[in-house]
N, C-alpha and C positions, 0 to 999 in steps of 0.2 A: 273866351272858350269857343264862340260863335266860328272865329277865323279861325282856331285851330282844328277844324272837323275836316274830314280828306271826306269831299263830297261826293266820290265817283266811290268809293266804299261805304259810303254809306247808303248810297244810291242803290247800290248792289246789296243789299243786306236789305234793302224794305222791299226792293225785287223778289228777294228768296218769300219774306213776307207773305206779300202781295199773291204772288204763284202758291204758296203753302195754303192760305186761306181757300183759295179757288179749286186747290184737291179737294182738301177738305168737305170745300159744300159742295161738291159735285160726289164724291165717294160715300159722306156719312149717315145720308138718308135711308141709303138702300141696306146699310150695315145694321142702324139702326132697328129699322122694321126686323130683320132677323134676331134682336134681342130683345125685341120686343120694349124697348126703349123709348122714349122721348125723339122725334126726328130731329131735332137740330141740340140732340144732348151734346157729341162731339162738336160741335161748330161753335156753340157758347165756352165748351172745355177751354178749343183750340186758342179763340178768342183772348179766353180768361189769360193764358199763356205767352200769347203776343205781346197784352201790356205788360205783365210782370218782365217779357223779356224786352220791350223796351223802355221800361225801368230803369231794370238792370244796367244796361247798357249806358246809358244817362249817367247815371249814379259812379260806375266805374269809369265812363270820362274825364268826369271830374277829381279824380283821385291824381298825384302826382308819379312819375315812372319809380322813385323809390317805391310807395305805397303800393305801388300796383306788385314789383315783382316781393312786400313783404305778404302778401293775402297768394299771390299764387306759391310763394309755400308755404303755406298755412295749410294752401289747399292740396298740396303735395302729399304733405306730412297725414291729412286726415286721409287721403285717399290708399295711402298705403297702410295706414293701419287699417282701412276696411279691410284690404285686403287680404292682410294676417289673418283678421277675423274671421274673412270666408274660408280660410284653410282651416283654422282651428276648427271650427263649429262643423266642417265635413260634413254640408248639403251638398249631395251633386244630384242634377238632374240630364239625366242622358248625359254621362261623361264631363256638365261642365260645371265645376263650384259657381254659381253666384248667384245667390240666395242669401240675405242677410233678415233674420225674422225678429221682430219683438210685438211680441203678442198678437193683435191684429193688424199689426201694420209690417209690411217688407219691403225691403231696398231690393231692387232688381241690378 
């Protein structure tokens, strides 16, 4: 698995990373105090985000090319029925459907 990583893309992808954390703690202090927040609430979030996405990322290496293109339509398939669902249910906010709500919790 080791030798099959294309390491100049993945090199670039812990760049985006690496640059993404560094917005992050440089922007989320100041935003923070305006809500009166926790100051490194967003930086722990962002954090919390990078391992789940390099997890993820892991996880779907390991998967073989059949596997990989049966889950991206899996993922197809769910995202157009969200879809549907955002026209049926007719939230628009300022001209645009997409608002998916169940009870306290929504899909942007």
């Amino acid at each position: 698995w080791v030798k099959t990583v294309d390491i100049f893309n993945m090199s670039l992808v812990f760049l985006l990373i690496t640059l993404g954390i560094l917005f992050v703690i440089s922007a989320s202090p100041s935003i923070a105090k305006l809500k009166n927040i926790d100051e490194f609430y967003f930086i722990k979030k962002h954090t919390l985000y990078v391992f789940i996405a390099i997890f993820s990322m892991i996880i779907f290496s390991l998967f073989s090319s059949s596997g990989i293109i049966k889950i991206s339509f899996a993922g197809l398939c769910i995202s157009l029925a969200l879809i549907i669902i955002i026209f049926l249910l007719n939230n628009q906010n300022n001209g645009a459907y997409r608002w998916i709500r169940f009870g306290n919790f929504s899909i942007h």
